[in-house]
VODREN-843727 format. One record per residue: x, y, z of N, C-alpha, C in turn. Coordinates in steps of 0.02 Angstrom, whole numbers, plus 50000, padded with zeros to 5 digits. Example, Ala and Ser with C-alpha at 12.3 -4.5 7.8 and 13.67 -1.06 7.14 Angstrom:
<pts>
506604971650390506154977550390506604983550390/506424988850354506844994750357506455000250394/
</pts>
This chain:
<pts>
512464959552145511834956152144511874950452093/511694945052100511774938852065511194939452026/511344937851984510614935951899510444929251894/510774923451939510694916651941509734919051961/509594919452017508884918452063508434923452004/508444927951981508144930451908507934926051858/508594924251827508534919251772508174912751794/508354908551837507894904251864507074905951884/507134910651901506404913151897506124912851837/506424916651788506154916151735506064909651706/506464904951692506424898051674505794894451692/505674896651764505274894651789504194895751785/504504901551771503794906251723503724903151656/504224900851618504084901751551503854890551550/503844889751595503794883451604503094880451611/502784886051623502094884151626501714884151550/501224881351521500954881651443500904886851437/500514890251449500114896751430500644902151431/501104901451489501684907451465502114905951414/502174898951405502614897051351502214899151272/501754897751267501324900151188501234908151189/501304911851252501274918651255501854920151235/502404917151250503074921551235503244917451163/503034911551146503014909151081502614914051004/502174917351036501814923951005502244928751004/502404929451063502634936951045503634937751012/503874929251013504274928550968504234929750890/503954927050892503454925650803503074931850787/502714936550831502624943850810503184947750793/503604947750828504274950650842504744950350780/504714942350759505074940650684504624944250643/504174943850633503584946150573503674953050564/503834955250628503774964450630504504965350582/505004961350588505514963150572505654963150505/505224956250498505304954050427504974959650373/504414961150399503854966350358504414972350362/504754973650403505204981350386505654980050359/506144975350370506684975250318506604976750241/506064971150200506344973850139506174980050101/505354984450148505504991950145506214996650136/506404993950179507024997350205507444993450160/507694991750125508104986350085508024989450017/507344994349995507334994149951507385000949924/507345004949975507435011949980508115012149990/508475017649925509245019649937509225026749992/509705024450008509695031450045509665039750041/509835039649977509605045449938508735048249941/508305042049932507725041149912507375040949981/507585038850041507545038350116507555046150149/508225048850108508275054350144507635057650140/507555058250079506965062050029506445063050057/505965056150086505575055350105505435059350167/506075056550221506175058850273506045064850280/506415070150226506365078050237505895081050232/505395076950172504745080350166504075079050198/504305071450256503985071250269503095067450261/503335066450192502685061550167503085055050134/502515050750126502605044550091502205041750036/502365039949989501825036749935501995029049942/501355025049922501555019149918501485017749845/501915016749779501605015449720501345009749723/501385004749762501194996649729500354999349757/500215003349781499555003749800499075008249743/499395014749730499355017149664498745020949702/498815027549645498625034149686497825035449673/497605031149620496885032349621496425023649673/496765020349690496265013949711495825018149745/495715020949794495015023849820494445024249786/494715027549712494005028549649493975022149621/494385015649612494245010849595493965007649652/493985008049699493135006249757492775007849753/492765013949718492225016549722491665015049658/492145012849608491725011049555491555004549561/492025000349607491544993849625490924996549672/490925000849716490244998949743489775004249686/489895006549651489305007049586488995003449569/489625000949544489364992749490489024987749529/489254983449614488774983749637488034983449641/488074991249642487354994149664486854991649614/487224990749525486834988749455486604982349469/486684976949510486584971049522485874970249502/485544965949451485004963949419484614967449376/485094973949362484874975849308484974972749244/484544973149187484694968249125485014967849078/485304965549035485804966348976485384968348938/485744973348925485324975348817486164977448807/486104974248738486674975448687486734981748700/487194987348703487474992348680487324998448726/486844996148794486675000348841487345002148915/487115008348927487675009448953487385012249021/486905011349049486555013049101486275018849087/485735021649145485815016349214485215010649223/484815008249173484195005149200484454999749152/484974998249095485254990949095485804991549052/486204985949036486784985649052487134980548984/487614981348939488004976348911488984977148950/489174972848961489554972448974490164977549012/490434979548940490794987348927490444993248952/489744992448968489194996748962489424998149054/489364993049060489414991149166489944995449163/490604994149145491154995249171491265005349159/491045006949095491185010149093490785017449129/490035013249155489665018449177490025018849241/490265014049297490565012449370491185018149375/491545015049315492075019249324492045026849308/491615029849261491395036249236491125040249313/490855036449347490425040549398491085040649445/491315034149457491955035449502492595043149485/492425044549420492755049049425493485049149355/493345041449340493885042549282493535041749205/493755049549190493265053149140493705049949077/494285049249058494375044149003494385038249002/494005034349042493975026949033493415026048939/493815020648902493395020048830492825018048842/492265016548805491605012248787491765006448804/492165004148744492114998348719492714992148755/492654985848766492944981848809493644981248775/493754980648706494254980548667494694989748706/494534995148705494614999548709494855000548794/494454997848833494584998348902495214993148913/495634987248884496074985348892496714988448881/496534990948804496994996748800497135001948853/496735002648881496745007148901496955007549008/496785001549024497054998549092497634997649078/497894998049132498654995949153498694986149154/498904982749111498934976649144499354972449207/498914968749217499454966549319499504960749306/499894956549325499844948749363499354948749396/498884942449377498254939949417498514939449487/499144939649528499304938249578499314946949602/499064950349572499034958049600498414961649607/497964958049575497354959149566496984960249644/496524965949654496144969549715495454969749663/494934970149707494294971749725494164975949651/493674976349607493564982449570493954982849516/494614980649516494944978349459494534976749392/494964976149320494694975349268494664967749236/494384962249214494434957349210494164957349130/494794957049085494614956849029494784950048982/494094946548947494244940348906494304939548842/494644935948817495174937048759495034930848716/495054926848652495214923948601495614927048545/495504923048503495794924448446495784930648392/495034933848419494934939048358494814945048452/495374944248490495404950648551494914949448589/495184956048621494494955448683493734954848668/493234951548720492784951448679492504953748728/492594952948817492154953948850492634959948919/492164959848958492324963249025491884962749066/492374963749134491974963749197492384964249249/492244965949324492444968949396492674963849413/493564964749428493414956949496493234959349552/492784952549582492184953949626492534948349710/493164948649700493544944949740493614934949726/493724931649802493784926249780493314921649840/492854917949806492164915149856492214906949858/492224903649903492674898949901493034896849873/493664898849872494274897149846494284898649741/493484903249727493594903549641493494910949649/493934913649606493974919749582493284922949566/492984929649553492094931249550492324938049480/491934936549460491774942849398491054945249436/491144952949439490414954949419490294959049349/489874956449315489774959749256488914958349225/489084961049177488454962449127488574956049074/488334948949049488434944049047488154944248973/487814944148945487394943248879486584943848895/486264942948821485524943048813485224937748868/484594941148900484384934148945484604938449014/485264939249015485464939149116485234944749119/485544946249196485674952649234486294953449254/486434960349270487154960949293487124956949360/487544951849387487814947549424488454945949439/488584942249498489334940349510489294932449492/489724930049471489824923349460490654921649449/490874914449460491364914149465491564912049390/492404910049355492594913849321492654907549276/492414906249224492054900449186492764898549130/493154904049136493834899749090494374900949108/494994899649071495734901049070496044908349032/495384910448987495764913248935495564922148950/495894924049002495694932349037496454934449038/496324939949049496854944649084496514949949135/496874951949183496854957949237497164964449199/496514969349220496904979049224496654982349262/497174985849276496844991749332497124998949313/496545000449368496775008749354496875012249404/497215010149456497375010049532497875015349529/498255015549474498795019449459498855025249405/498135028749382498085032949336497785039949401/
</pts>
């Protein structure tokens, strides 16, 4: 049986637009699928492969074993939206800063998170801003340490969002991120 009248067939199918951007998709899915498994697999020794294999389960660390409760303490914090700053309050009817973070995360479930914003840096894991998720810790810094805190609240046209407890005057709010001088922590991984 000859494969010439096949192959010409096919040539002939893929000649039209619409089959051509269809099989142009499913080229380019095809690479992507491959690409996304390789460096899994690249990075796992086989020792560590077997492992998995035998038991049957998988962890992902870059995802880290508590993020669920750090969603969960974003939609707390959240929920505080316009409640008011008072210095040194820690909820639930208003709010300083440290006060936000630490009530969100307390209810979420992580019972040693510190008071104090100085204390909660210590006390996060620090990330590259390029690692930073939802609920994360967004802590701001000068010369005499941390001074402040607050949730990242994602990124709203194209600027990064804090939600936090702001000073005398506000309410807890999201707003986007007014300097240079922060760092990221999480606790995605406690």
């Amino acid at each position: 049986m000859s494969r010439t009248p096949a192959r010409s067939l096919a040539l002939r199918s893929t000649s039209h637009p619409t089959t051509r951007v269809l099989a142009a998709i499913a080229l380019v899915s095809g690479v992507l699928a491959a690409l996304v498994a390789v460096p899994s697999a690249a990075h796992a020794s086989p020792r560590h492969h077997r492992a998995h294999h035998h038991h049957g389960r998988h962890h992902h660390p870059a995802v880290g074993r508590s993020a669920g409760r750090v969603a969960h303490a974003m939609s707390i914090a959240v929920a505080q939206r316009g409640k008011p700053y008072v210095y040194g309050a820690a909820g639930p009817r208003s709010f300083d800063c440290s006060g936000l973070t630490s009530f969100a995360y307390h209810r979420a479930g992580f019972r040693g998170m510190p008071r104090t914003a100085a204390a909660q840096s210590h006390f996060a894991r620090h990330i590259p801003r390029t690692r930073m998720h939802r609920g994360d810790l967004i802590f701001f810094g000068g010369s005499g340490g941390v001074y402040h805190v607050g949730l990242y609240a994602g990124v709203f046209h194209g600027h990064r969002m804090v939600l936090h407890a702001p000073y005398p005057g506000q309410r807890v709010h999201a707003e986007r991120l007014w300097t240079n001088a922060w760092f990221p922590g999480t606790l995605r991984f406690r």
